[in-house]
VOMAR-407471 format. One record per atom (N, C-alpha, C): atom name; x, y, z; residue number from 1; residue in three letters. Coordinates in steps of 0.2 Angstrom, whole numbers. Each point is the difference from the previous one (the first is absolute). Layout:
# VOMAR-407471
NODE/CA/X/Y/Z/NUM/ALA
...
END
This chain:
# VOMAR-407471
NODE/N/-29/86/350/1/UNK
NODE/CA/1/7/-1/1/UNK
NODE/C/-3/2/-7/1/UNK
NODE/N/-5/5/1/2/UNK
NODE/CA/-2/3/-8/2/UNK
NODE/C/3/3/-2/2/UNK
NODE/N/1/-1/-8/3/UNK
NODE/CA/3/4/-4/3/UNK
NODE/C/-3/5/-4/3/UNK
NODE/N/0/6/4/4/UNK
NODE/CA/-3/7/-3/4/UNK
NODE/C/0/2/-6/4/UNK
NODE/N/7/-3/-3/5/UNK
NODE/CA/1/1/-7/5/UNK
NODE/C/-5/0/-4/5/UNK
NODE/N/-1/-5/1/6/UNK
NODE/CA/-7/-5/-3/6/UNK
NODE/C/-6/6/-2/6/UNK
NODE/N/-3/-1/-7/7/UNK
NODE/CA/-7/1/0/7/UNK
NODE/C/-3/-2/-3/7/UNK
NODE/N/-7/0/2/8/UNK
NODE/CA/-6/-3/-4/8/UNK
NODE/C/1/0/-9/8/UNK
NODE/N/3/7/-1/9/UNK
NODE/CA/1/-1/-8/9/UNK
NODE/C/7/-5/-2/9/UNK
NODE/N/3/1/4/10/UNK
NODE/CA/8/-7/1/10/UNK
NODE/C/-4/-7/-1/10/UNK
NODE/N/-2/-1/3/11/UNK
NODE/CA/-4/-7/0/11/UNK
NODE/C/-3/0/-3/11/UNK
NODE/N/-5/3/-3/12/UNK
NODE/CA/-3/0/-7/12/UNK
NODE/C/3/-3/-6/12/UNK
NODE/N/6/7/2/13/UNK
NODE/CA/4/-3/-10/13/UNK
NODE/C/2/-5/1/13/UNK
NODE/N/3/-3/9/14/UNK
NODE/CA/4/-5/-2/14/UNK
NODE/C/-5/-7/-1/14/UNK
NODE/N/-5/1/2/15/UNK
NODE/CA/-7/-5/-2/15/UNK
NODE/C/-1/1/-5/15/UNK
NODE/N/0/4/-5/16/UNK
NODE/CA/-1/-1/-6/16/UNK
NODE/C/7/-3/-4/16/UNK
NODE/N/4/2/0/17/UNK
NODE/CA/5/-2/-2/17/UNK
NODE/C/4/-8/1/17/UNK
NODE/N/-5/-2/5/18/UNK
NODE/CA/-1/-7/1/18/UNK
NODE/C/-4/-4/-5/18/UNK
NODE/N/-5/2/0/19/UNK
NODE/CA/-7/-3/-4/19/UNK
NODE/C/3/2/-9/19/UNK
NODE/N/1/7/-4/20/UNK
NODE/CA/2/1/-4/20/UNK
NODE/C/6/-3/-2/20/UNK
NODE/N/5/1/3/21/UNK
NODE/CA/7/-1/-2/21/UNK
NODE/C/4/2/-6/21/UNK
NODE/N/1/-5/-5/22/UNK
NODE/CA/4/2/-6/22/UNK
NODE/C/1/-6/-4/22/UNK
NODE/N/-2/-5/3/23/UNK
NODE/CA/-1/-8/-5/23/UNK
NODE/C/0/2/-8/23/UNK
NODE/N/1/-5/-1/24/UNK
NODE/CA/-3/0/-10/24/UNK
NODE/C/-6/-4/-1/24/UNK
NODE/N/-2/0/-3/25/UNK
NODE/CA/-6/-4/-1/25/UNK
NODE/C/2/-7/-3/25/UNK
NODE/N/-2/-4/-2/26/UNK
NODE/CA/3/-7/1/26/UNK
NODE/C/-2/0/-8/26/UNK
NODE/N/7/-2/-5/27/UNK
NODE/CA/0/-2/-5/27/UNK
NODE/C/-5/-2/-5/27/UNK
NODE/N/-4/-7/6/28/UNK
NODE/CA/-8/-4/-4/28/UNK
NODE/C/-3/4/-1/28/UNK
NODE/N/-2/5/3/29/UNK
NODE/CA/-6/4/0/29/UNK
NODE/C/0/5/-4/29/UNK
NODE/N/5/2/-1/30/UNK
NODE/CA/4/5/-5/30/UNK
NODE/C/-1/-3/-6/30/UNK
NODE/N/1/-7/-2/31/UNK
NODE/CA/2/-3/-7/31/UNK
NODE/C/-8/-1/1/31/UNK
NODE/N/-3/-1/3/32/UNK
NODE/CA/-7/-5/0/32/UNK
NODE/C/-5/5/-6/32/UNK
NODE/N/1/5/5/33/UNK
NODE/CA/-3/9/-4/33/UNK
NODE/C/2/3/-8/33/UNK
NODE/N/7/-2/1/34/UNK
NODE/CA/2/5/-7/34/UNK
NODE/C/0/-6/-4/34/UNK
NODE/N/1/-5/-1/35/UNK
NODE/CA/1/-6/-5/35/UNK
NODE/C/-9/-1/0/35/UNK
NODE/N/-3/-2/3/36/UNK
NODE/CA/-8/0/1/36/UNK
NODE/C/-3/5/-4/36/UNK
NODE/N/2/5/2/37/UNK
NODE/CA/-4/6/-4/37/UNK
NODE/C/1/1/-6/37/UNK
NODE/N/7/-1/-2/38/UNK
NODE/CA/-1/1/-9/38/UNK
NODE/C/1/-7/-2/38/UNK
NODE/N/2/-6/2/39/UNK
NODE/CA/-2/-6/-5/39/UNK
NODE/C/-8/-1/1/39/UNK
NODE/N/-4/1/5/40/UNK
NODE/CA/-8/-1/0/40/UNK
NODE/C/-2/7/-5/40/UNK
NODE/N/2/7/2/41/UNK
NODE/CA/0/4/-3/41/UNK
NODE/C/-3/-2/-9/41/UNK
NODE/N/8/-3/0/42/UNK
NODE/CA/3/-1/-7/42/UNK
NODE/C/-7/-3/-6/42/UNK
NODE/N/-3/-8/6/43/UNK
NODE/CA/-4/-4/0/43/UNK
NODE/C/-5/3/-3/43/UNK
NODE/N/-2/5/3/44/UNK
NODE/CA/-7/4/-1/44/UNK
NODE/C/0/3/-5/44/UNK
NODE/N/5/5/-3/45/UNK
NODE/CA/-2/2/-5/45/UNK
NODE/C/2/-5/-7/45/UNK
NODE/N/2/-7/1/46/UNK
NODE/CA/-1/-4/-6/46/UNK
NODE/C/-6/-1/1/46/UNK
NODE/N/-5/-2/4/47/UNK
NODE/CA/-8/-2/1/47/UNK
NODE/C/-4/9/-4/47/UNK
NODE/N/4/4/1/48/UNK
NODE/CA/-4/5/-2/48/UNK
NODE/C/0/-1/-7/48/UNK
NODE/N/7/-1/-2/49/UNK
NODE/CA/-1/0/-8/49/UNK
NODE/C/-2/-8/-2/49/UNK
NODE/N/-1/-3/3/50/UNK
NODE/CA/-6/-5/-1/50/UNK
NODE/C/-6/3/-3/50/UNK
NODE/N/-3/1/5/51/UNK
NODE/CA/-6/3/2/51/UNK
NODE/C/-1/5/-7/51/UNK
NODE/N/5/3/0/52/UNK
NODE/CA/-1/6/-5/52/UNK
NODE/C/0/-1/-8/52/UNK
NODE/N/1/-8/0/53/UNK
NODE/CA/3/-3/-6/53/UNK
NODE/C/6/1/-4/53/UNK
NODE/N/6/3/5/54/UNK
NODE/CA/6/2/-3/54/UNK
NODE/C/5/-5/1/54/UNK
NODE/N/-4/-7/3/55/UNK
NODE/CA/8/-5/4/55/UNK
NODE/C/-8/-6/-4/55/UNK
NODE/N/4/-5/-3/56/UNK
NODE/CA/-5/-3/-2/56/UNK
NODE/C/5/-8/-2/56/UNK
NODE/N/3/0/5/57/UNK
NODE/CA/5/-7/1/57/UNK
NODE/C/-5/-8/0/57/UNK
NODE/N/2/-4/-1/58/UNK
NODE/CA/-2/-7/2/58/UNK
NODE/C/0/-3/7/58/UNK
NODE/N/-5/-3/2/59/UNK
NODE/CA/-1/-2/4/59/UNK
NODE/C/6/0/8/59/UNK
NODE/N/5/-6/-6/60/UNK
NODE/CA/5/-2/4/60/UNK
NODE/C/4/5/0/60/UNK
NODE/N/1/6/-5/61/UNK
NODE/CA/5/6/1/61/UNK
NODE/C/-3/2/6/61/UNK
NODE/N/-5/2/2/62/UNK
NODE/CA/-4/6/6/62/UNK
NODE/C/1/-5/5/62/UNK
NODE/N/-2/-8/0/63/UNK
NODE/CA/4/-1/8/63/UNK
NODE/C/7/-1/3/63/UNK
NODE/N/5/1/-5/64/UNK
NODE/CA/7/0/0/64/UNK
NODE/C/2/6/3/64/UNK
NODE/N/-5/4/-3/65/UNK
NODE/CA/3/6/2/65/UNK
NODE/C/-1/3/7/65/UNK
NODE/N/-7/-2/3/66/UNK
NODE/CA/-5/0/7/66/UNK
NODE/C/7/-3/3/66/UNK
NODE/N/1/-5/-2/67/UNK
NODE/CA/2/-7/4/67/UNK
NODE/C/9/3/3/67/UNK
NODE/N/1/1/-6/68/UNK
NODE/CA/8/7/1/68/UNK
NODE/C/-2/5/5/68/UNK
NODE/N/-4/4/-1/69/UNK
NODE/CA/1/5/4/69/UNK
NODE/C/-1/-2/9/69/UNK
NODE/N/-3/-4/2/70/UNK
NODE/CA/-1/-5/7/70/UNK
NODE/C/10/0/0/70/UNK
NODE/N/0/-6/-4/71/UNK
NODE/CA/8/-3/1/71/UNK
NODE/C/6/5/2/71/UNK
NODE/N/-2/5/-6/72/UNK
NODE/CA/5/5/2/72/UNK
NODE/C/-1/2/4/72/UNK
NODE/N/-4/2/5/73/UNK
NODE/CA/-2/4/5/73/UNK
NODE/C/3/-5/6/73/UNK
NODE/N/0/-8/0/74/UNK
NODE/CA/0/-2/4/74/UNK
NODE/C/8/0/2/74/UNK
NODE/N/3/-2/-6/75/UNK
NODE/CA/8/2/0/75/UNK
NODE/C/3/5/5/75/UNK
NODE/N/-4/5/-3/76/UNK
NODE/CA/4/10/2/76/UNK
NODE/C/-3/-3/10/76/UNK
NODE/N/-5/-3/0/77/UNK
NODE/CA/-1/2/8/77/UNK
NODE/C/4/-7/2/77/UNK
NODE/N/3/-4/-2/78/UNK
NODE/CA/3/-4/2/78/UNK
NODE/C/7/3/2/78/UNK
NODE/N/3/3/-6/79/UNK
NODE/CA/6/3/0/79/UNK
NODE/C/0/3/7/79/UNK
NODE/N/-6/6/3/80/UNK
NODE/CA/0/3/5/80/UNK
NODE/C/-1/-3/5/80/UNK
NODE/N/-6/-6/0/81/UNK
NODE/CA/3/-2/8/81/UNK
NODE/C/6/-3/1/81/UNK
NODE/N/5/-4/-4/82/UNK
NODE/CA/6/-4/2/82/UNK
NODE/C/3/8/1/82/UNK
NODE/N/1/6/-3/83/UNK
NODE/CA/4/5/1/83/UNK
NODE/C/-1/2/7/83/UNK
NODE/N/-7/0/3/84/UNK
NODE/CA/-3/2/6/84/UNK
NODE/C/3/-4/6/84/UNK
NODE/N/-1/-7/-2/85/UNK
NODE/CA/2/-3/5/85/UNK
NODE/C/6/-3/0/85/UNK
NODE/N/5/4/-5/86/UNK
NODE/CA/7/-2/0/86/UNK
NODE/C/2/8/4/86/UNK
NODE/N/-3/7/-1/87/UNK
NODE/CA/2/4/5/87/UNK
NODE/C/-3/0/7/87/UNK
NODE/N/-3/-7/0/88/UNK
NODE/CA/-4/0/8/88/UNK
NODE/C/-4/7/1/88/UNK
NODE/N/-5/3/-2/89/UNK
NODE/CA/-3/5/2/89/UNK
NODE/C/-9/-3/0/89/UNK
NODE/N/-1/-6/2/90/UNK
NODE/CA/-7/-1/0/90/UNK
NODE/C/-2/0/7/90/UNK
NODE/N/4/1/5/91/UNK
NODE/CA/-1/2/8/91/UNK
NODE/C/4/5/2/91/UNK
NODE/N/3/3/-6/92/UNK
NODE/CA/3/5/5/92/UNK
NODE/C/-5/8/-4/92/UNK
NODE/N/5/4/3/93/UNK
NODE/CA/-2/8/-2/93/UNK
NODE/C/-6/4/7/93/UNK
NODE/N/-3/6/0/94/UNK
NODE/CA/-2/1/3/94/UNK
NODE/C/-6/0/4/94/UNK
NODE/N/-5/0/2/95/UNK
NODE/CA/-6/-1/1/95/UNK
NODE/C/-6/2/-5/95/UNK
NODE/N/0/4/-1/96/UNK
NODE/CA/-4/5/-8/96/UNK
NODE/C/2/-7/-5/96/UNK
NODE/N/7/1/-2/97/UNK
NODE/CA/1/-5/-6/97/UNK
NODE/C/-3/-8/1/97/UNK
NODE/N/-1/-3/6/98/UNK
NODE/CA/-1/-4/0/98/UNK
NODE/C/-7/-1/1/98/UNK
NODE/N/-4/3/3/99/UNK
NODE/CA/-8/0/-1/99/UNK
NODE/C/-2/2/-8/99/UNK
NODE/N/3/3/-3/100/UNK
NODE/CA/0/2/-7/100/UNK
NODE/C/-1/-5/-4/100/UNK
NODE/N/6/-5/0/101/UNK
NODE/CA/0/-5/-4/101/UNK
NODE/C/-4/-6/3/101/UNK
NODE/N/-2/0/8/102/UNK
NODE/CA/-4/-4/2/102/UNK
NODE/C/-8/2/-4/102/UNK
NODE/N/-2/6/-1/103/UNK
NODE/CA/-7/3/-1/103/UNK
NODE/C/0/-4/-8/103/UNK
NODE/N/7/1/-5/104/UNK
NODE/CA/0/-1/-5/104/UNK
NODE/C/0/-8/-1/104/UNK
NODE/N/1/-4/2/105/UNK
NODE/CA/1/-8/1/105/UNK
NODE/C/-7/-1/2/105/UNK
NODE/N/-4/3/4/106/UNK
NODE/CA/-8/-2/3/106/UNK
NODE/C/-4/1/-7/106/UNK
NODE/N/1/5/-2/107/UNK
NODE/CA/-5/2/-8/107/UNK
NODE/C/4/-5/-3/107/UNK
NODE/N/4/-2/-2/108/UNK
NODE/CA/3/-5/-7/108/UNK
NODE/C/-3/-6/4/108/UNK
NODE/N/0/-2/7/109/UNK
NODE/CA/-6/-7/2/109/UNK
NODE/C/-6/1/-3/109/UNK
NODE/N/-3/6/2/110/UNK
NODE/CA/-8/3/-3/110/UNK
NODE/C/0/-2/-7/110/UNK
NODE/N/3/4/-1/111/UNK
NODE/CA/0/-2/-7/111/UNK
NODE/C/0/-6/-4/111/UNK
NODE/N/3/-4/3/112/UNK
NODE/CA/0/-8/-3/112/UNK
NODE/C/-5/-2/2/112/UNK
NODE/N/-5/-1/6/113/UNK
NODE/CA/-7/0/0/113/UNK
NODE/C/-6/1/-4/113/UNK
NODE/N/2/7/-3/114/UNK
NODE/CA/-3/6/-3/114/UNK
NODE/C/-2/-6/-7/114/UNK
NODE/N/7/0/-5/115/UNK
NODE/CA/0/-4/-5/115/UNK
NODE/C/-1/-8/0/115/UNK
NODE/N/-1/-3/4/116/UNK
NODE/CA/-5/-8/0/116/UNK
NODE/C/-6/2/2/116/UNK
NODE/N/-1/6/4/117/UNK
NODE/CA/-8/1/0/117/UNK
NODE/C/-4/2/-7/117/UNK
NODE/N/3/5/-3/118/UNK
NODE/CA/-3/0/-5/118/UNK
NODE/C/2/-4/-6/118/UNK
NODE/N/7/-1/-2/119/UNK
NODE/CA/0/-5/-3/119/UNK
NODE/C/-7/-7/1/119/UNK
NODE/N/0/-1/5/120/UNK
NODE/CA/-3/-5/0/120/UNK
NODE/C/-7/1/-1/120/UNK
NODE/N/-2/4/0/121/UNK
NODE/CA/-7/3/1/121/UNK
NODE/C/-3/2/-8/121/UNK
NODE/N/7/4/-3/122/UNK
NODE/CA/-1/1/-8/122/UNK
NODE/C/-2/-8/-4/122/UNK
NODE/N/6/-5/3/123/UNK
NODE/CA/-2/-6/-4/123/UNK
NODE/C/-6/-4/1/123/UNK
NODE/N/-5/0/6/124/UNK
NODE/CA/-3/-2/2/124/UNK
NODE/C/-8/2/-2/124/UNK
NODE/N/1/11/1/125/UNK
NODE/CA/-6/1/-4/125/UNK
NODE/C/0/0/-7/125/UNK
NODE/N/7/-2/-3/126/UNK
NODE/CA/1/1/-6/126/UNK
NODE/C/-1/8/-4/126/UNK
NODE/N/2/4/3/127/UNK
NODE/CA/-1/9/-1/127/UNK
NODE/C/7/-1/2/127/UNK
NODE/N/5/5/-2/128/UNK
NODE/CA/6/1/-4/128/UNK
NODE/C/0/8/5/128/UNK
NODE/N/-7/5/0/129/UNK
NODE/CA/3/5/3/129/UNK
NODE/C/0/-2/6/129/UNK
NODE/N/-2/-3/4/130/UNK
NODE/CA/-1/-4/9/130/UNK
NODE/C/10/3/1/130/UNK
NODE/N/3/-5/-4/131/UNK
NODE/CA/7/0/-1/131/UNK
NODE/C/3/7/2/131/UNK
NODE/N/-3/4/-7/132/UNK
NODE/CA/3/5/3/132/UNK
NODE/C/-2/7/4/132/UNK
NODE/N/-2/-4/5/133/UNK
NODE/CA/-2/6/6/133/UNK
NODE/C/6/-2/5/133/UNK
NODE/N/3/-5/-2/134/UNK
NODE/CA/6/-3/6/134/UNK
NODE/C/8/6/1/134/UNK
NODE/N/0/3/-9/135/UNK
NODE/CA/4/5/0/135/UNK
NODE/C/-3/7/4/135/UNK
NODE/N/-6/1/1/136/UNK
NODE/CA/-3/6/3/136/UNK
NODE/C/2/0/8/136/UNK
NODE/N/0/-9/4/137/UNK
NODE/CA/0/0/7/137/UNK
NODE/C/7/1/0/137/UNK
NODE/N/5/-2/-5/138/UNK
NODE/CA/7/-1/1/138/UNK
NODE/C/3/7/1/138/UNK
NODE/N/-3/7/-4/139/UNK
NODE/CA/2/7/0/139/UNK
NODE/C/-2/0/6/139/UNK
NODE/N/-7/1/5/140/UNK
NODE/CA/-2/1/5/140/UNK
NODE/C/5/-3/5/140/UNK
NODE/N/3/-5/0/141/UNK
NODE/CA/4/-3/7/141/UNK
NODE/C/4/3/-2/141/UNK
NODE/N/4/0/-4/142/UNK
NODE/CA/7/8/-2/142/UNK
NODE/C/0/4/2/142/UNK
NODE/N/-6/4/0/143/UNK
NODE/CA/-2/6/2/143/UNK
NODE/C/0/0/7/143/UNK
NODE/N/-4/-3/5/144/UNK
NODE/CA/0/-3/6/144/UNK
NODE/C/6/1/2/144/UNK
NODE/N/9/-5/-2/145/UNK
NODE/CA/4/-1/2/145/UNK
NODE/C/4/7/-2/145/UNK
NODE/N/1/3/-6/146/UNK
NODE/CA/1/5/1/146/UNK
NODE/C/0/6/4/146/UNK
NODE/N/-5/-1/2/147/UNK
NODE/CA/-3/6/6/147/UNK
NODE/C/1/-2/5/147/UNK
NODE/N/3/-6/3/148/UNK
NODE/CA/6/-2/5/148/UNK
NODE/C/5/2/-1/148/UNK
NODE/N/4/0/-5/149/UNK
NODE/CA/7/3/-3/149/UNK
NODE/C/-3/7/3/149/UNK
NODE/N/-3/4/-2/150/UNK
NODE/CA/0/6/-1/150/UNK
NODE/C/-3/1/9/150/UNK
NODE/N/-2/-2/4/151/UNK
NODE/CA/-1/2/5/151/UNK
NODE/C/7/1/4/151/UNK
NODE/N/3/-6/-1/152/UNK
NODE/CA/7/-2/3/152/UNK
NODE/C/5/3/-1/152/UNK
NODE/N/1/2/-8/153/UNK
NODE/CA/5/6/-1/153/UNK
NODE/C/-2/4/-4/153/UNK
NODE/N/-5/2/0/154/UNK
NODE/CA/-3/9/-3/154/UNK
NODE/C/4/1/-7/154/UNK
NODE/N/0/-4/-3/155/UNK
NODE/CA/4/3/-5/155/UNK
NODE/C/-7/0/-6/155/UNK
NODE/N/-2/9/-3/156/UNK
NODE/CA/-5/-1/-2/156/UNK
NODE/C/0/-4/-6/156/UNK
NODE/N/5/-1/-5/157/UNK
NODE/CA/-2/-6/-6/157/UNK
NODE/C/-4/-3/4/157/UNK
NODE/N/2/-5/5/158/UNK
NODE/CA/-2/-7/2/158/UNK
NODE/C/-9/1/0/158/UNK
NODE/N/-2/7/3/159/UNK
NODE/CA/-6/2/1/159/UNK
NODE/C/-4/0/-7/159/UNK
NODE/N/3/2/-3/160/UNK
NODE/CA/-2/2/-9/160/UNK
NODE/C/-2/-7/-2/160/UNK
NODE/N/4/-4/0/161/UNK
NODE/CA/0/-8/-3/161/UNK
NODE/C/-6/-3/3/161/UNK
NODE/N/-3/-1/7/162/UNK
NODE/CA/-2/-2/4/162/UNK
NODE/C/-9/4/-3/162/UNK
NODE/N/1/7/1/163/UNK
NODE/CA/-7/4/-6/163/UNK
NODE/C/-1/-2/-6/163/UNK
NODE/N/6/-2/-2/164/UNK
NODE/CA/0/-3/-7/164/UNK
NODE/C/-5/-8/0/164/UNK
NODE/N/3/-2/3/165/UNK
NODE/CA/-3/-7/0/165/UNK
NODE/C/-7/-2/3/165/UNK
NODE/N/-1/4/3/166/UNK
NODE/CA/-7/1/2/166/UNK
NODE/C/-5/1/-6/166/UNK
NODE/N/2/6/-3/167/UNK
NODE/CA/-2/1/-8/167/UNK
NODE/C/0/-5/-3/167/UNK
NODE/N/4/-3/-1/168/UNK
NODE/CA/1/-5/-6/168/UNK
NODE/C/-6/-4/1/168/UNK
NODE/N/1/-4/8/169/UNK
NODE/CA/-4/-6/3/169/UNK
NODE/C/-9/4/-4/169/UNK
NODE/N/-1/5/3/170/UNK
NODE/CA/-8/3/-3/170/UNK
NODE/C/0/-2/-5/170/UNK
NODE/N/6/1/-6/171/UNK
NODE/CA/-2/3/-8/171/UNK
NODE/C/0/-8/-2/171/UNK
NODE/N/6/-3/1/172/UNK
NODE/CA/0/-6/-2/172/UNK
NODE/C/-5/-6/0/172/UNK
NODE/N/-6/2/7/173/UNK
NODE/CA/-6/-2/1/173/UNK
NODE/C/-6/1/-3/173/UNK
NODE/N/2/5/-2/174/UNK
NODE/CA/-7/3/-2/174/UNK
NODE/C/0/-1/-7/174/UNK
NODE/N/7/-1/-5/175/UNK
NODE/CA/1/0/-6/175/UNK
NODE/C/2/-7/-3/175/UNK
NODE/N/-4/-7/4/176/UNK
NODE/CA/2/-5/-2/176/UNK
NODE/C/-5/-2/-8/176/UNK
NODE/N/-4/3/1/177/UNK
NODE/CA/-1/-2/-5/177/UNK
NODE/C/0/4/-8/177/UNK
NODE/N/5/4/1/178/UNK
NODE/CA/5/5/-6/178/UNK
NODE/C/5/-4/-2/178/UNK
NODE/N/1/-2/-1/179/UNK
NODE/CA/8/-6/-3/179/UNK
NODE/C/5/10/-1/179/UNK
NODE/N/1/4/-3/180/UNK
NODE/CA/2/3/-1/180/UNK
NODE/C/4/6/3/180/UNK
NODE/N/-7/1/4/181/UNK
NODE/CA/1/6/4/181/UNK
NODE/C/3/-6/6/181/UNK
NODE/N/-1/-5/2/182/UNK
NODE/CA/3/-3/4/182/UNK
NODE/C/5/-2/0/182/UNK
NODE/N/2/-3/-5/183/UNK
NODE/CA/8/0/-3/183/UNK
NODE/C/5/7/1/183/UNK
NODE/N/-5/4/0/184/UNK
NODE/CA/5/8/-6/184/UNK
NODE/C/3/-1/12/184/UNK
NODE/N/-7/1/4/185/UNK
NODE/CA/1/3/9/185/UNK
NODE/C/5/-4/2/185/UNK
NODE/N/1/-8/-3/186/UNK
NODE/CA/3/-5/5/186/UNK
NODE/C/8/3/-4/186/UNK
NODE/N/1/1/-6/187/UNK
NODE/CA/5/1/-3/187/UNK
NODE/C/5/5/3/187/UNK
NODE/N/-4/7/1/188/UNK
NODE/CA/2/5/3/188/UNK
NODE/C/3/0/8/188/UNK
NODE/N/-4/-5/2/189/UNK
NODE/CA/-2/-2/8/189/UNK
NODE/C/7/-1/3/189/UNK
NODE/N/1/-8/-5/190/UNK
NODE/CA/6/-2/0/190/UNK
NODE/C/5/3/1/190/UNK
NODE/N/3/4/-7/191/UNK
NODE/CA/6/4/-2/191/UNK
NODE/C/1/9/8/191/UNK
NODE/N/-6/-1/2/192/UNK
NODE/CA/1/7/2/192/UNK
NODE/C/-1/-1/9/192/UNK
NODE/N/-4/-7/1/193/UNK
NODE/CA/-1/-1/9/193/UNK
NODE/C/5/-5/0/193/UNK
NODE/N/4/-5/-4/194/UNK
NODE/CA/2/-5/1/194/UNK
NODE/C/7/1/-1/194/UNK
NODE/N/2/1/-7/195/UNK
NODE/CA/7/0/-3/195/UNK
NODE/C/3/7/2/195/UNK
NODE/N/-4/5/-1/196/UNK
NODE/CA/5/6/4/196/UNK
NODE/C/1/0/7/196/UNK
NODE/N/-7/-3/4/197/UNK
NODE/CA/6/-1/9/197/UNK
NODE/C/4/-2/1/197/UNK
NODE/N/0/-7/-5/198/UNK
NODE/CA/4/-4/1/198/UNK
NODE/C/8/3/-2/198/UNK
NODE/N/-2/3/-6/199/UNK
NODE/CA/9/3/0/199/UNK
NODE/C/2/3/4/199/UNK
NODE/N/-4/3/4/200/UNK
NODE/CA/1/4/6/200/UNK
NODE/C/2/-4/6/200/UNK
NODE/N/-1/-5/3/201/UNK
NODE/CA/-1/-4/4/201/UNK
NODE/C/8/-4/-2/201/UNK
NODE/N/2/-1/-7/202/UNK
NODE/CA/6/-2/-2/202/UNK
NODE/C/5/3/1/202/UNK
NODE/N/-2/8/-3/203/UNK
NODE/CA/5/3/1/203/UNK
NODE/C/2/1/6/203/UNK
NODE/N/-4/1/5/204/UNK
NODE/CA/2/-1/8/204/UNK
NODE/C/4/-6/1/204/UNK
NODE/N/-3/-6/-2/205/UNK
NODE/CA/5/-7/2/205/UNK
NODE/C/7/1/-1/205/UNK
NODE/N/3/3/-6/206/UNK
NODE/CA/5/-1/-2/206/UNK
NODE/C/2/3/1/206/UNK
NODE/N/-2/10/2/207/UNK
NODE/CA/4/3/3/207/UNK
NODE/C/2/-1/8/207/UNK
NODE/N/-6/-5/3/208/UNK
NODE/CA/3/-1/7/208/UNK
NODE/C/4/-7/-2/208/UNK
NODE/N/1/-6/-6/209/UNK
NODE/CA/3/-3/3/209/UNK
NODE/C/9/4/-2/209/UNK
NODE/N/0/6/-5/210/UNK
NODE/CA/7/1/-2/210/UNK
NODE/C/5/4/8/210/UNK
NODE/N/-6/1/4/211/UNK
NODE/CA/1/4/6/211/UNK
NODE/C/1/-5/5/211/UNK
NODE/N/0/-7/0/212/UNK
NODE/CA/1/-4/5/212/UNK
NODE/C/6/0/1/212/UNK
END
């Protein structure tokens, strides 16, 4: 028997409502972004006041410091996966959120390719800017993943961040060989596509795990 009740716009919402839902966005992801963005951040404007001759530390002080800002980062995303997978939320949540963090997990693959390619390539032609064109493809697959966020749940930041990073991937290419102005773009880049989504993406987690 059909159900006359029923309409085309009923099934609609209730399809969307499906696919969207109301998840939170997973802990890692959230930490990965906002600890990422202002300890890399952070990173970069010590190299700018290198560069600019205002930071003028010894050898071993400037790799301690490199060497820190990795460790600590790796700490804070450690903290978040045990929290992730002590709330079991790496298979659960709704459809959207899960193609979301799937989109973002493929770009951090990319990316790890990204970095032994050129990494390997800087050592080998012995050219130091080769290197850093690896940050230009890293903002592009961002950008890319982004614009999957923002397909899935329309929410326009996500679209902003996604313009954002497309930007940067151009400028930070074009500007490798600026120690300066490439410094000043990845700095900015960081603190404003990286560590502000992330807070947002945080503040989601935690307001969805307080509502569990």
């Amino acid at each position: 028997m059909i159900d006359k009740s029923r309409t085309p716009e009923a099934d609609l919402a209730f399809m969307r409502s499906i696919v969207e839902g109301s998840g939170r966005p997973p802990m890692t992801l959230a930490v990965c972004y906002l600890a990422g963005g202002l300890l890399y951040g952070l990173q970069c404007l010590f190299h700018v006041g290198q560069v600019i001759g205002l930071i003028r530390w010894p050898d071993l002080a400037n790799l301690v410091f490199v060497v820190g800002i990795t460790v600590a980062f790796l700490v804070v995303l450690t903290w978040a996966i045990l929290k992730d997978r002590k709330a079991g939320t790496s298979n659960r949540g709704p459809l959207a959120t899960r193609v979301t963090s799937a989109a973002f997990s493929a770009t951090g693959m990319a990316n790890a390719a990204v970095i032994i390619v050129f990494g390997v390539g800087a050592v080998r032609d012995q050219d130091f800017a080769v290197w850093l064109y690896y940050a230009a493809i890293v903002f592009a697959l961002q950008a890319a993943a982004w614009y999957v966020a923002w397909v899935l749940k329309r929410k326009g930041w996500m679209l902003a961040v996604s313009l954002g990073g497309w930007v940067t991937a151009v400028a930070l290419g074009v500007l490798v060989r600026q120690p300066v102005a490439y410094l000043g773009v990845c700095t900015a880049a960081l603190f404003l596509l990286f560590a502000l989504p992330g807070w947002a993406l945080f503040r989601d987690a935690r307001s969805g795990a307080k509502a569990a």
